[in-house]
C-alpha positions as YAML, in Angstrom:
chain: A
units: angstrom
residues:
- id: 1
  name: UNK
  ca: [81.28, 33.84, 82.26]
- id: 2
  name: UNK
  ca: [79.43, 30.72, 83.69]
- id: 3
  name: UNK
  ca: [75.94, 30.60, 83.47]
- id: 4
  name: UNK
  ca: [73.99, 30.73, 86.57]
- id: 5
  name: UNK
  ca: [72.01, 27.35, 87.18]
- id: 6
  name: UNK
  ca: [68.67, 27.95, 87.28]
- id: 7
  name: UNK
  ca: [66.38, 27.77, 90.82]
- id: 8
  name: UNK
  ca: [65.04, 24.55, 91.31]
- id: 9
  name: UNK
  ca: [61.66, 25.10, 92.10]
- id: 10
  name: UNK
  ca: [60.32, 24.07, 96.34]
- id: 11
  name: UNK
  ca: [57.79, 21.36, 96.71]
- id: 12
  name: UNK
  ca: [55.26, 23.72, 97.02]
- id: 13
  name: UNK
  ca: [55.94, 25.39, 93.94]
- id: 14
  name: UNK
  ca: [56.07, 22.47, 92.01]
- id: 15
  name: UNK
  ca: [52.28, 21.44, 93.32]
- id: 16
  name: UNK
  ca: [51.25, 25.26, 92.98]
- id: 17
  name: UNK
  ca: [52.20, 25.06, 89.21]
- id: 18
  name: UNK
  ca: [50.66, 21.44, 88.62]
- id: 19
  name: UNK
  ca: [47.47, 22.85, 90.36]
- id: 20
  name: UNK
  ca: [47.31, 26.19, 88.11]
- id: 21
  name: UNK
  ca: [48.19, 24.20, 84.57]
- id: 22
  name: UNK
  ca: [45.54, 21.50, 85.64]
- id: 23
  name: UNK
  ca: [42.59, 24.14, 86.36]
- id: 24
  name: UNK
  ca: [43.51, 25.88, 83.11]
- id: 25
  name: UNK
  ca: [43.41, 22.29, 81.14]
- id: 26
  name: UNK
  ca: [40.00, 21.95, 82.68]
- id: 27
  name: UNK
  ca: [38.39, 25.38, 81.92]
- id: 28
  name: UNK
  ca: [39.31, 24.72, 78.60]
- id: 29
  name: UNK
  ca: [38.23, 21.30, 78.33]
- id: 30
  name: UNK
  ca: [34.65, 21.55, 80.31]
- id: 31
  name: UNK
  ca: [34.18, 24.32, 78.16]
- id: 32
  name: UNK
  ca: [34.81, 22.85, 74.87]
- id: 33
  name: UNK
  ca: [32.79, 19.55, 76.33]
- id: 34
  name: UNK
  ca: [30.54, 20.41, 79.12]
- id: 35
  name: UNK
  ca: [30.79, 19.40, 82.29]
- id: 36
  name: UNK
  ca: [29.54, 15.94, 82.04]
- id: 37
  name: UNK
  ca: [31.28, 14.83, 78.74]
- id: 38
  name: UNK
  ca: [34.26, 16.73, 79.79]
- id: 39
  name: UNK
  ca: [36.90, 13.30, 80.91]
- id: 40
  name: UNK
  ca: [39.72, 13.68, 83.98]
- id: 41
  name: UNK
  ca: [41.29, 11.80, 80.95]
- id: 42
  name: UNK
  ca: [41.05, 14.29, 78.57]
- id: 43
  name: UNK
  ca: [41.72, 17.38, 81.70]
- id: 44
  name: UNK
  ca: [44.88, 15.38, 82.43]
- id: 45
  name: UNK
  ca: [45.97, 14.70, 79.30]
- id: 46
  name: UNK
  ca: [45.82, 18.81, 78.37]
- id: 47
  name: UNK
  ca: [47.50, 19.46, 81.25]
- id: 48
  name: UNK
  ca: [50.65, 16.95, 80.32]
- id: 49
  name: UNK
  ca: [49.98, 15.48, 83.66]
- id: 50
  name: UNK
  ca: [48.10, 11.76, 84.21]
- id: 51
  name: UNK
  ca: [44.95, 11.11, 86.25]
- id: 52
  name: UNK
  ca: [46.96, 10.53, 89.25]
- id: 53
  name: UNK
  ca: [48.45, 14.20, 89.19]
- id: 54
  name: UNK
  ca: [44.28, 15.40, 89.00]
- id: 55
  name: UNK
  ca: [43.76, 13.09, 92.43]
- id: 56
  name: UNK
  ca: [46.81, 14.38, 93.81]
- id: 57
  name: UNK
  ca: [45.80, 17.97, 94.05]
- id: 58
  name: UNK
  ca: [41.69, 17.65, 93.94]
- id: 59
  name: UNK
  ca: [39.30, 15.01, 95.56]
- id: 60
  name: UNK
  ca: [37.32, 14.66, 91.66]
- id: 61
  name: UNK
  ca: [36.00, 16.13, 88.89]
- id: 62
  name: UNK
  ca: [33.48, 18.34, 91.27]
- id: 63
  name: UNK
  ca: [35.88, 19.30, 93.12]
- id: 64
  name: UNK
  ca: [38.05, 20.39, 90.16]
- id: 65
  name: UNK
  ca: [35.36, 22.19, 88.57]
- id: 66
  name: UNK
  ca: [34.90, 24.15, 91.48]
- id: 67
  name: UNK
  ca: [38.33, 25.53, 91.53]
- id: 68
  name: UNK
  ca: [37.78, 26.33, 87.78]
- id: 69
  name: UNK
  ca: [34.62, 28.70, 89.02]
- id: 70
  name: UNK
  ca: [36.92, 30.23, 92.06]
- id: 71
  name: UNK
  ca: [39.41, 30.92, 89.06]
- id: 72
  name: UNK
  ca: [36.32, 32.58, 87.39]
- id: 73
  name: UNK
  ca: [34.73, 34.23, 90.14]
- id: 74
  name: UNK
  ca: [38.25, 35.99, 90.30]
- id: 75
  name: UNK
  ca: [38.85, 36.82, 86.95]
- id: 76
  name: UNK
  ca: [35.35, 38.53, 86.54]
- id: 77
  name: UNK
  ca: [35.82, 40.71, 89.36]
- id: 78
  name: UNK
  ca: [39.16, 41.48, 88.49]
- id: 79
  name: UNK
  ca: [37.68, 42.53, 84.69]
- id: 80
  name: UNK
  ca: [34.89, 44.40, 86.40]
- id: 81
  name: UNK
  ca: [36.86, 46.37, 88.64]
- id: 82
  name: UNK
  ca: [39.31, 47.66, 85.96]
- id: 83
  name: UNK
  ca: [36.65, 48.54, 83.78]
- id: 84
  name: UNK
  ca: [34.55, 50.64, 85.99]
- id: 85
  name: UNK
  ca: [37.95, 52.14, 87.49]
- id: 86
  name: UNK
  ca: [38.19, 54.41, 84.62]
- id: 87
  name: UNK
  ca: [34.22, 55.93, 85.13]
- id: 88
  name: UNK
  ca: [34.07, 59.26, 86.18]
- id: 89
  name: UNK
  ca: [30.63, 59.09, 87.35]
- id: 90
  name: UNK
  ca: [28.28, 56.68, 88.99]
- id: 91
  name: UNK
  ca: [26.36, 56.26, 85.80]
- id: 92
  name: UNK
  ca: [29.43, 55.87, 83.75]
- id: 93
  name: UNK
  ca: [30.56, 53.01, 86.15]
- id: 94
  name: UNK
  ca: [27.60, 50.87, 85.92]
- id: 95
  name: UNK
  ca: [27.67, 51.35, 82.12]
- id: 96
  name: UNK
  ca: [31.57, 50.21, 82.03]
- id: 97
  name: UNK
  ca: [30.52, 47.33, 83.89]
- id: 98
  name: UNK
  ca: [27.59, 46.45, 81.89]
- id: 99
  name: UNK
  ca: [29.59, 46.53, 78.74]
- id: 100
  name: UNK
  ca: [32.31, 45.00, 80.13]
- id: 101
  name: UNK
  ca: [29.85, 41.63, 80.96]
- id: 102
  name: UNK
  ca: [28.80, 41.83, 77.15]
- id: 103
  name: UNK
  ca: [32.02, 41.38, 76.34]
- id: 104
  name: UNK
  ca: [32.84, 38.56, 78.07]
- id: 105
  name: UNK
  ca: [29.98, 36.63, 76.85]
- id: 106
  name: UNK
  ca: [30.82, 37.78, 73.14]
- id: 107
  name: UNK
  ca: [34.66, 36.60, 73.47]
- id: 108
  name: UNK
  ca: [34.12, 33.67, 75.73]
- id: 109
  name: UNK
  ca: [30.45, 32.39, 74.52]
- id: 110
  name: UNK
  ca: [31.23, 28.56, 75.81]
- id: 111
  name: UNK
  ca: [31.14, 29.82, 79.27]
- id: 112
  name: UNK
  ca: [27.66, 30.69, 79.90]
- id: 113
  name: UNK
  ca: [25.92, 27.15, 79.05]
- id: 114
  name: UNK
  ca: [28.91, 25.39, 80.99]
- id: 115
  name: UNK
  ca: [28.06, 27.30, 84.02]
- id: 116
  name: UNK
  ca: [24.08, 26.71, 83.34]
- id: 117
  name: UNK
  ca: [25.52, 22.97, 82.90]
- id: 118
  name: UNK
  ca: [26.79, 23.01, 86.22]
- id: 119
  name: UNK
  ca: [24.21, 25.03, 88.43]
- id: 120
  name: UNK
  ca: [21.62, 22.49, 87.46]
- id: 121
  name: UNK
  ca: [23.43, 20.05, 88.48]
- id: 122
  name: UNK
  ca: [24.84, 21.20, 91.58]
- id: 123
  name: UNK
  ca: [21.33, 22.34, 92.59]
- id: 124
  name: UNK
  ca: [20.23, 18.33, 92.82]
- id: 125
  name: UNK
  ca: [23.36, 17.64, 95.55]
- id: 126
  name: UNK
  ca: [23.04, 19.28, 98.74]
- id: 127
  name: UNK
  ca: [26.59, 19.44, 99.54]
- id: 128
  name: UNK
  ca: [27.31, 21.06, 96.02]
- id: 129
  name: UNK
  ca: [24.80, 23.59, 95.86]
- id: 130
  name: UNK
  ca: [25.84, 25.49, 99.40]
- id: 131
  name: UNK
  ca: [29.81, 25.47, 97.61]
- id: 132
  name: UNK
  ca: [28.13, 26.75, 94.41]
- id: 133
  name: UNK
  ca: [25.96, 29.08, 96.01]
- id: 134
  name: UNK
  ca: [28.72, 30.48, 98.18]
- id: 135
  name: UNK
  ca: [30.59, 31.52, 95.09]
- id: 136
  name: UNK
  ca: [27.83, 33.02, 93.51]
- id: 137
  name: UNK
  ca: [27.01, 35.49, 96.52]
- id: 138
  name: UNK
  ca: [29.97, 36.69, 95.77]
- id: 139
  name: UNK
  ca: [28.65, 38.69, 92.47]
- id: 140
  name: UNK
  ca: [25.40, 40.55, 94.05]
- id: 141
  name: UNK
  ca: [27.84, 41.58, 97.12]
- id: 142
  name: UNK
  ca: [30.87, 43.01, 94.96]
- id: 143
  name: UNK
  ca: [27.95, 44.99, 93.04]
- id: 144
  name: UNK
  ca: [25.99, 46.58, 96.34]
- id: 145
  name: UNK
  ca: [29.58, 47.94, 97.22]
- id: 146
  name: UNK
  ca: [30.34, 49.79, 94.06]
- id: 147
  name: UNK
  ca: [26.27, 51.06, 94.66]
- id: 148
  name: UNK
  ca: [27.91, 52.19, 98.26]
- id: 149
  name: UNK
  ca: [30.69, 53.70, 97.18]
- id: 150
  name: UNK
  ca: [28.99, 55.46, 94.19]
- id: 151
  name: UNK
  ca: [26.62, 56.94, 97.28]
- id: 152
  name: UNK
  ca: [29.29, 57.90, 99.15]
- id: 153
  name: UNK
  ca: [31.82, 59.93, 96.75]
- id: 154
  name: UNK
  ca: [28.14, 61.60, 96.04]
- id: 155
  name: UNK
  ca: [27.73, 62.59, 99.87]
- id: 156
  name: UNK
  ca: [24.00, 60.65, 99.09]
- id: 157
  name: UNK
  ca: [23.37, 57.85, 102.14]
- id: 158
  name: UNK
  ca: [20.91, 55.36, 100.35]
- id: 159
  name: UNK
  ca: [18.19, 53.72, 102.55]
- id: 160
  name: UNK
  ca: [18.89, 50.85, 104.68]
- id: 161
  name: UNK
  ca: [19.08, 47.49, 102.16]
- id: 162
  name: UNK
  ca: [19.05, 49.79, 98.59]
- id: 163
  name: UNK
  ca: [22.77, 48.69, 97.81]
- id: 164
  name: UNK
  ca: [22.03, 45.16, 98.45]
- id: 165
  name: UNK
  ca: [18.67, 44.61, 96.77]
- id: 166
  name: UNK
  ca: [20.58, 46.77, 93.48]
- id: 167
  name: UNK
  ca: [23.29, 44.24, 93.61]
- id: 168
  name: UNK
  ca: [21.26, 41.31, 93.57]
- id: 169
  name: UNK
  ca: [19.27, 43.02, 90.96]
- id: 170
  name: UNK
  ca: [21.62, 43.99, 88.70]
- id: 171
  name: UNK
  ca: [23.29, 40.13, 89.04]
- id: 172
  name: UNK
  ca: [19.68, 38.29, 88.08]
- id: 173
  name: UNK
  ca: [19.46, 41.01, 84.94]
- id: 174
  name: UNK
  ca: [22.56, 39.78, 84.10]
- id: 175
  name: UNK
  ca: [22.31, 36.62, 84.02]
- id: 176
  name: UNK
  ca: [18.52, 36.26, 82.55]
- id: 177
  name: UNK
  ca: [19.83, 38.53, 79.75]
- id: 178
  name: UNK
  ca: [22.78, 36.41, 79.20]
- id: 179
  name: UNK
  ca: [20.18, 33.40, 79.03]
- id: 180
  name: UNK
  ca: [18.74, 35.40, 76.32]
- id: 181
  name: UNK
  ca: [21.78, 36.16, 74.39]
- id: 182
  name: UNK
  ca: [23.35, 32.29, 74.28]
- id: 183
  name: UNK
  ca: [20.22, 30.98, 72.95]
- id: 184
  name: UNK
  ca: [20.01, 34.55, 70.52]
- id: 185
  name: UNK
  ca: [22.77, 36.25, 70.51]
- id: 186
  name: UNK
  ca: [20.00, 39.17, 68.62]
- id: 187
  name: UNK
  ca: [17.42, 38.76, 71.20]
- id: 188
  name: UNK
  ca: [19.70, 41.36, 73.18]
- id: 189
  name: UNK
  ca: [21.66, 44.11, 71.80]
- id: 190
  name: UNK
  ca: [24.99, 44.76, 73.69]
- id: 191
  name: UNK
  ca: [23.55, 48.44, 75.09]
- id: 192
  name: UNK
  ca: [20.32, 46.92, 76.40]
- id: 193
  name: UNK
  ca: [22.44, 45.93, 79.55]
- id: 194
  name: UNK
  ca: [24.25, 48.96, 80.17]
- id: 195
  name: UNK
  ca: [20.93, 51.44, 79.64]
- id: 196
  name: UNK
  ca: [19.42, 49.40, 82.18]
- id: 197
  name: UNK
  ca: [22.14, 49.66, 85.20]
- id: 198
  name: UNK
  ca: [22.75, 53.34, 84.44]
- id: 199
  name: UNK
  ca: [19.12, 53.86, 84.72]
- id: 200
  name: UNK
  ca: [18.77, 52.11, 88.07]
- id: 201
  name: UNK
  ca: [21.99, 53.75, 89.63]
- id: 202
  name: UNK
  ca: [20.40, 56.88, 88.79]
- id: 203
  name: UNK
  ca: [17.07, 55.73, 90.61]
- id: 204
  name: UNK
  ca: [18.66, 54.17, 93.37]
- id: 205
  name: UNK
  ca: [21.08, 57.75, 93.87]
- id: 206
  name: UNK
  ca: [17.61, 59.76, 93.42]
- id: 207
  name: UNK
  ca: [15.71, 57.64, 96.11]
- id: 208
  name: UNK
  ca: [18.92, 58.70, 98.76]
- id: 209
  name: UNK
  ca: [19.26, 62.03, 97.89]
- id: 210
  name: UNK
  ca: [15.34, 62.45, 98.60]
- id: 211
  name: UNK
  ca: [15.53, 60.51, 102.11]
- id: 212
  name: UNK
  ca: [18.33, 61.95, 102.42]
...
């Protein structure tokens, strides 16, 4: 029996694949050199692709790092929302979500300053900082909905702004206590984080049930 030829892959397909194996050349390389000492050179040359192939599917390196963060952004909420999936209770949740952050800065520890890297930068180009910052509001939002929806399989309806202000809280303790740990990784323990969510879903639950 004949083989069957493989599919020759569309146009689109081809780009699509170019565009995935050049992001994943780039998270590696801006991680291993920051985002400034990080080369399209080098991304390209990862990749198996030359600096033409980079320009042909991103308008720089700014631009490319950006898709590397939407590739983040994605992957983090992804991780987050299978790890509080198996909670059985709103405490339990936060906690799995907690620990599951912890994690990610123990396995992937290069990630944290590159992103630091990059904020500071971006916040000195006015055009960069509203695409950073729009990728960032994505955290504190996908945290006030798992507040709402550990209110609701409660029957508790919080005040009017609780989920929102406990997602953008819970985002800034994560990321000053990730400051914390990169610079000592035994200034925080890998608890600390998850005592303090499950302590303010349980305030935040409390405060409904009492306006409630």
């Amino acid at each position: 029996m004949s083989a069957v030829p493989a599919r020759r892959m569309t146009r689109e397909e081809s780009k699509a694949l170019t565009r995935e194996r050049l992001i994943a050349a780039a998270r590696t390389t801006f991680a291993r050199h920051g985002f400034h000492r990080a080369s399209l050179e080098e991304i390209a040359a990862e990749a198996g692709y030359s600096t033409g192939a980079i320009y042909a599917n991103f308008d720089g390196k700014e631009d490319l790092f950006l898709a590397v963060l939407d590739q983040h952004v994605a992957d983090r909420l992804r991780s987050t929302e299978r790890a509080v999936a198996g909670a059985s209770t709103p405490g339990a949740r936060a906690r799995a979500g907690a620990d599951d952050w912890m994690r990610f800065l123990r396995e992937d520890p290069d990630w944290y300053p590159l992103f630091i890297e990059f904020w500071s930068y971006a916040l000195r180009d006015p055009k960069l900082r509203r695409e950073a910052a729009a990728r960032f509001k994505v955290f504190p939002r996908a945290s006030a909905r798992l507040y709402e929806e550990n209110a609701h399989a409660l029957g508790v309806e919080l005040p009017e702004g609780l989920a929102e202000a406990a997602g953008t809280l819970s985002v800034a303790l994560a990321d000053g206590l990730a400051l914390m740990k990169v610079i000592d990784p035994d200034a925080v323990s890998d608890e600390l984080f998850g005592d303090a969510l499950e302590a303010l879903v349980t305030f935040g639950l409390q405060a409904g049930e009492r306006d409630g």
